[in-house]
GUSESE-99898 format. One record per residue (C-alpha): x negated, y, z; residue number from 1. Coordinates in steps of 0.05 Angstrom, whole numbers, plus 32768, in hexadecimal, padded with zeros to 4 digits. Example, Ala and Ser with C-alpha at 12.3 -4.5 7.8 and 13.67 -1.06 7.14 Angstrom:
// residues 2
X | Y | Z | num
7F0A | 7FA6 | 809C | 1
7EEF | 7FEB | 808F | 2
//
This chain:
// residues 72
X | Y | Z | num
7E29 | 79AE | 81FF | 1
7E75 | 79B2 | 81E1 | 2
7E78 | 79DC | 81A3 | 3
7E98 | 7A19 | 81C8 | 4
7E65 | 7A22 | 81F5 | 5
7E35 | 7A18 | 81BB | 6
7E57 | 7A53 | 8197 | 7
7E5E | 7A80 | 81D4 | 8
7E15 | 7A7B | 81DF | 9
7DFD | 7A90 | 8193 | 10
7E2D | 7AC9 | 8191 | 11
7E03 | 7ADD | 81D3 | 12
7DC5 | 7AD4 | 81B2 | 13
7DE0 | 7AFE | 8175 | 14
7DFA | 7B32 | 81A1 | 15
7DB5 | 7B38 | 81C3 | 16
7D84 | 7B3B | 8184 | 17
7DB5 | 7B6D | 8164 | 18
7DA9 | 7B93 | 81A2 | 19
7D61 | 7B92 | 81A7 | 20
7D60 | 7BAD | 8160 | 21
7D88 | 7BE4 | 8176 | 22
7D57 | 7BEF | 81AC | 23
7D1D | 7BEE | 8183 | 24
7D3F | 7C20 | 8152 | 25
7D51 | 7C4B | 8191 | 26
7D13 | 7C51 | 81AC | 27
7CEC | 7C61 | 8171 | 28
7D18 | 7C9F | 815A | 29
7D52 | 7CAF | 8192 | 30
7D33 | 7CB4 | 81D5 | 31
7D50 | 7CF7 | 81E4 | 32
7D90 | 7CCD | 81EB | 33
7D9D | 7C95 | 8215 | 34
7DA1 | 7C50 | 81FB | 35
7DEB | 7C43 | 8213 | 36
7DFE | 7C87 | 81F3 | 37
7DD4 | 7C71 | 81B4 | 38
7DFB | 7C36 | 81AE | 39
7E41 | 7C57 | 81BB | 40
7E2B | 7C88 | 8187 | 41
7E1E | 7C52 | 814D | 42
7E67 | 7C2A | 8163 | 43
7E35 | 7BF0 | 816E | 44
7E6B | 7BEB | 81B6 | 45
7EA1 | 7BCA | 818A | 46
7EE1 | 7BAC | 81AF | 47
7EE1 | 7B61 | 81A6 | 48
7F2B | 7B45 | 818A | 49
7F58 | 7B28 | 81C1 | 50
7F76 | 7AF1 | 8196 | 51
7F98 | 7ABA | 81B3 | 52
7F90 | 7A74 | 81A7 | 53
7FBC | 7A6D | 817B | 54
7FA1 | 7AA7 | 814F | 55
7F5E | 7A8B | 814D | 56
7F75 | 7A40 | 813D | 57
7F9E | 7A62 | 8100 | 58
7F5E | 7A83 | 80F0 | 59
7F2E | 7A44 | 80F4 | 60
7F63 | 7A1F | 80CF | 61
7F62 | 7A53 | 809A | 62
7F13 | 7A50 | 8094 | 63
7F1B | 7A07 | 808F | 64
7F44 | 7A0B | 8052 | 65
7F12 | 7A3B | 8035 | 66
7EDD | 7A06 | 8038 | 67
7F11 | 79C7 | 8033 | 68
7EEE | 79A8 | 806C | 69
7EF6 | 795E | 8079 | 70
7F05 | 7953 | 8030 | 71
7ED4 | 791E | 800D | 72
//
């Protein structure tokens, strides 16, 4: 598995337990609502950034530094 694909699936697997915590919350105190609605009404339906390559190399690089990664 190439690292992108490794990446793509965690952030799934993040996306998904944050949900079902949101669904546990829901259904123990906001049934009168519906789940969708619940989760509209907490912002948990965030737009995801539409950066382009480029943006997120810069980005990466910049994280990089942070950490001075490849440096002995």
């Amino acid at each position: 598995m190439d690292f992108l694909t490794g990446t793509e699936l965690l952030n799934k697997a993040y996306e998904k337990e944050a949900d079902d915590k949101l669904y546990f919350r829901w259904i123990a105190k906001y049934d009168y609502l519906s789940f969708d609605d619940f989760k509209i009404q907490l912002g948990s339906n965030k737009t995801k950034d539409n950066k382009s390559e480029e943006e997120i190399l810069e980005d990466v690089s910049e994280i990089l530094k942070t950490f001075k990664w490849g440096e002995e």
